[in-house]
C-alpha positions as CSV (number, residue, x, y, z in Angstrom):
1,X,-13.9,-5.6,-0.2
2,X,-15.7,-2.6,-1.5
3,X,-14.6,1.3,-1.1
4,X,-16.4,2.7,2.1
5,X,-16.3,6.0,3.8
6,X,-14.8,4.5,6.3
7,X,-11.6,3.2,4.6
8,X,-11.9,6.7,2.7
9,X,-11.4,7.7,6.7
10,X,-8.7,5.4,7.7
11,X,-6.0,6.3,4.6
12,X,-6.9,9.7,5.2
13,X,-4.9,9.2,7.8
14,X,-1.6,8.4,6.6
15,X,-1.8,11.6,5.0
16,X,-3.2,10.2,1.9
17,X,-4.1,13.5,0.1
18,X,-8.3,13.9,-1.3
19,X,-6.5,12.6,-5.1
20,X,-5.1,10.3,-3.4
21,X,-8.3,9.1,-1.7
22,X,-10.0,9.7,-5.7
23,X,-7.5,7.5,-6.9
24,X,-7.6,4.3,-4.6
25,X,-11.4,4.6,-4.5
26,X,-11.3,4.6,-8.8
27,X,-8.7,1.7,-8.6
28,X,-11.0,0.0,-6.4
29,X,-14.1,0.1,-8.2
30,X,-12.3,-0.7,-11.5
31,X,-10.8,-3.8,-9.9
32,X,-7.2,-2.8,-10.6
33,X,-6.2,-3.2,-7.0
34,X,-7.8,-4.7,-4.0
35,X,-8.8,-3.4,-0.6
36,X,-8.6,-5.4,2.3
37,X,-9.9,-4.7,5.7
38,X,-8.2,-6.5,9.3
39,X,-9.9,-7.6,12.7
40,X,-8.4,-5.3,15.1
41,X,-10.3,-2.9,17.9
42,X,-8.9,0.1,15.3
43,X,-9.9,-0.3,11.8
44,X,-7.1,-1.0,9.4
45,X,-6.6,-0.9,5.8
46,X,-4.4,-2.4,3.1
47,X,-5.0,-1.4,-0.4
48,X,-2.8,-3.5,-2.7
49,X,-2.0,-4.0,-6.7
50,X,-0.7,-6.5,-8.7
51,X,1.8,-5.3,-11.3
52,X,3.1,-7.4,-14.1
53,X,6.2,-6.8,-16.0
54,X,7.2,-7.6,-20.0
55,X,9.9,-10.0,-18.3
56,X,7.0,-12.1,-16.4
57,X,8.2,-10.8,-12.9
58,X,5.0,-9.7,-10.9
59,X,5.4,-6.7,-7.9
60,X,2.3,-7.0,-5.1
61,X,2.1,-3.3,-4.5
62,X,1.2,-2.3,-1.2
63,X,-0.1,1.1,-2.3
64,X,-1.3,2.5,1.1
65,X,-2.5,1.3,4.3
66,X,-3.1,2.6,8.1
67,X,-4.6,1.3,11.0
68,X,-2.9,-0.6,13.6
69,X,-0.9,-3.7,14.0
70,X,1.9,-3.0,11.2
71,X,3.8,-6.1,11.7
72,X,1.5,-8.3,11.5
73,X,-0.3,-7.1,8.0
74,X,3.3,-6.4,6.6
75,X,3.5,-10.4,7.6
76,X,-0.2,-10.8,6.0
77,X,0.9,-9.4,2.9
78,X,4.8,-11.2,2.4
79,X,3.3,-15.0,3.3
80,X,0.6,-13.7,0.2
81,X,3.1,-12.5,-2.0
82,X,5.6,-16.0,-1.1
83,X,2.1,-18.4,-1.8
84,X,1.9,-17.0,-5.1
85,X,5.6,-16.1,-6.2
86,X,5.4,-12.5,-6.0
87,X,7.9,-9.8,-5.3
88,X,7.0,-7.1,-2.8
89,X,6.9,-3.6,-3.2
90,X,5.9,-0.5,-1.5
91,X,6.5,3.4,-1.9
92,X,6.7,4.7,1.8
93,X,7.1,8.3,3.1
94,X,7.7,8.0,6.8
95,X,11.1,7.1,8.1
96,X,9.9,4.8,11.0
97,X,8.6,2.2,8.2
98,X,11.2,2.1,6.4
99,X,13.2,1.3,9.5
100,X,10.4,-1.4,9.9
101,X,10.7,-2.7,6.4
102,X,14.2,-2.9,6.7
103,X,14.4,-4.9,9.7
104,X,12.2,-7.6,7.9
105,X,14.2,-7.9,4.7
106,X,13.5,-5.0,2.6
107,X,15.3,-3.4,0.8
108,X,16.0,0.4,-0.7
109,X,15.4,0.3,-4.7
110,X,14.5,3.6,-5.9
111,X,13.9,7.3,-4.7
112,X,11.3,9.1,-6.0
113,X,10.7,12.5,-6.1
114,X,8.3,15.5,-7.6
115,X,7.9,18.7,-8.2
116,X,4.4,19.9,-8.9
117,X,3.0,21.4,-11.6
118,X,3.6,25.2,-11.1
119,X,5.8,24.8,-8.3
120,X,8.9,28.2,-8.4
């Protein structure tokens, strides 16, 4: 589906900083990643990449998302990802989803970390 204010709204809301926002909107419109929108009283948002690799492998990113119902799009996503051979892959900041990931057969494979630009 196209960007909207709305989804702009939504991923706000997972603390999705305004360059976040900037950049999901621009990978969006370029058609680098896809956003997709589920039937639910709240509205809720998945915006997700495909990645490819020199080696062939293939990650579906899950690059943000918020709204409701988390099992059940984190279940939408892994039965697309099996359909089309992918791996699965998500960078995730709160500790309750990775508890949540983890109890459906995730697993930890990096840690990332920053220090911005000017930072003391």
């Amino acid at each position: 589906m196209p960007w909207s204010a709305e989804a702009a709204e939504v991923l706000a809301t997972a603390r999705a900083s305004e360059r976040d926002l900037h950049d999901y909107r621009a990978q969006v419109n370029s058609g680098a990643a896809q956003l997709w929108q589920f039937p639910h009283t709240k509205p809720t948002y998945l915006l997700i990449r495909l990645e490819r690799y020199s080696n062939g492998d293939q990650d579906l990113v899950l690059v943000a998302g918020a709204g409701i119902n988390t099992r059940a799009v984190i279940q939408w996503a892994s039965d697309l990802a099996h359909r089309n051979n992918l791996n699965l892959r998500a960078h995730i900041t709160r500790p309750g989803f990775v508890r949540l990931l983890q109890n459906n057969g995730w697993h930890q494979s990096e840690i990332v970390m920053r220090r911005e630009h000017g930072q003391q």
